[in-house]
C-alpha positions in Angstrom: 17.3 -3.5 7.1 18.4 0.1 6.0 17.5 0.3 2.4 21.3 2.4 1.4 19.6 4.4 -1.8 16.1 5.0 -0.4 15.7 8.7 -0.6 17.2 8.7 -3.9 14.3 6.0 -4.6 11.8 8.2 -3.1 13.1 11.7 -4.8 12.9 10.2 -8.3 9.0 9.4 -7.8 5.8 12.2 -7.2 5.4 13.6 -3.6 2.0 12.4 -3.2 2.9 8.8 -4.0 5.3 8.9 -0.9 2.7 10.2 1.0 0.4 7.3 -0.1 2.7 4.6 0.4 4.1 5.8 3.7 0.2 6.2 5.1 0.0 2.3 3.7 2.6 1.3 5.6 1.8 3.6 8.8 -2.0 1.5 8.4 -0.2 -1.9 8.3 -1.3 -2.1 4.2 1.7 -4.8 4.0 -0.2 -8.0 4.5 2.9 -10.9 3.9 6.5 -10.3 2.8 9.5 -12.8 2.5 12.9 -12.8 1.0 13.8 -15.4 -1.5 17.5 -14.3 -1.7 18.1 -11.1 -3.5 14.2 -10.6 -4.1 11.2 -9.5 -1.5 7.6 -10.2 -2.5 4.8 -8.5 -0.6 1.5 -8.9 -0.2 0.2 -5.1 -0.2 -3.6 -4.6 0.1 -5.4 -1.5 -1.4 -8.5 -1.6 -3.5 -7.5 -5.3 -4.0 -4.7 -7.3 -2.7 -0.8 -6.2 -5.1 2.3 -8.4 -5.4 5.1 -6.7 -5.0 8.6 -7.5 -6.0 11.6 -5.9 -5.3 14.7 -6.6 -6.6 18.0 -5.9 -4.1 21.5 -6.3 -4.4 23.0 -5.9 -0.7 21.0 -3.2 0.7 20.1 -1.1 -2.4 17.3 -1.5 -4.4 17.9 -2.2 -8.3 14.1 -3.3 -9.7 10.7 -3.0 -8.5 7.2 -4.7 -10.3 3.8 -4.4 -8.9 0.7 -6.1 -10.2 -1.2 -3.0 -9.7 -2.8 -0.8 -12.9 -0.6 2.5 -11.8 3.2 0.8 -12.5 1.7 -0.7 -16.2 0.0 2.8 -17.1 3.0 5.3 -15.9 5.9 2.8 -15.4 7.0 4.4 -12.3 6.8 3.2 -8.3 3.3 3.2 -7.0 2.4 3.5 -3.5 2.8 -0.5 -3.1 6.0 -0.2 -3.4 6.7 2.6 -1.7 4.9 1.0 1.4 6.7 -2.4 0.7 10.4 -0.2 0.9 9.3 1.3 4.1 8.3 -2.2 5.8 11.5 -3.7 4.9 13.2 0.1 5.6 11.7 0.1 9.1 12.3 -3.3 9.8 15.2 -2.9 11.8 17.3 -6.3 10.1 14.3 -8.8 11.0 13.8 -9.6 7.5 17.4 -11.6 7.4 15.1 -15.2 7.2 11.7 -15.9 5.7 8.4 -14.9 7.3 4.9 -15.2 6.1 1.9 -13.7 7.5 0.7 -13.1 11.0 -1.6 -16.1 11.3 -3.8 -15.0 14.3 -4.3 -11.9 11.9 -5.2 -14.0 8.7 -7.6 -16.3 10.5 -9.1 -13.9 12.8 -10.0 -11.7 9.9 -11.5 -15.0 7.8 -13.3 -16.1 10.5 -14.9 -12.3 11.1 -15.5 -12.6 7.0 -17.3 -16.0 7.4 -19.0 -15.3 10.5 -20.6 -11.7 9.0 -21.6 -14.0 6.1 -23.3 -16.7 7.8 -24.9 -14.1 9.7 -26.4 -12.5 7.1 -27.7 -16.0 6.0 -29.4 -16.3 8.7 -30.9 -12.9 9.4 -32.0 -13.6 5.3 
């Protein structure tokens, strides 16, 4: 799905957070996303794991939120976002139904979590 005002999106907001969000995306940083209607949340990981919302109205983008510190501190688009714009930018009109996340992805990184655990139980 071409996102219509996306560099106007991107121009309004510093350089380097472009940079950062594009090198998210580029990493595969967007864990989940789905479209409830009008609205896409995302599940972007960084130091933690961010909700993101964005807010569209046809192809344009008219709000965004993330739970992150950076959007409550400077009110502007934090790399989140811009990484959850370029997944849905980039997406090529796959996003037109709900999706959640790549299972084999989610379980074969809890089960490397839960073995690297137990294996330290042992080794303790």
């Amino acid at each position: 799905m071409e996102i219509a005002n996306l560099q106007d999106v991107l121009s309004s907001i510093p350089p380097e957070i472009v940079k950062r969000g594009l090198v998210y995306y580029e990493v595969g940083a967007v864990k989940s996303g789905v479209f409830h209607g009008n609205t896409f949340r995302a599940v972007v990981r960084g130091t933690r794991d961010y909700e993101v919302l964005l807010e569209l109205r046809g192809n344009v983008l008219t709000a965004f939120r993330c739970t992150c510190p950076y959007v409550r501190q400077y009110d502007s688009m934090c790399k989140h976002v811009v990484a959850a714009l370029w997944y849905i930018h980039k997406s090529k009109g796959d996003l037109k139904r709900p999706w959640a996340i790549k299972r084999k992805d989610v379980e074969a990184e809890v089960l490397s979590e839960l073995f690297s655990k137990s294996r330290e139980a042992w080794i303790d």
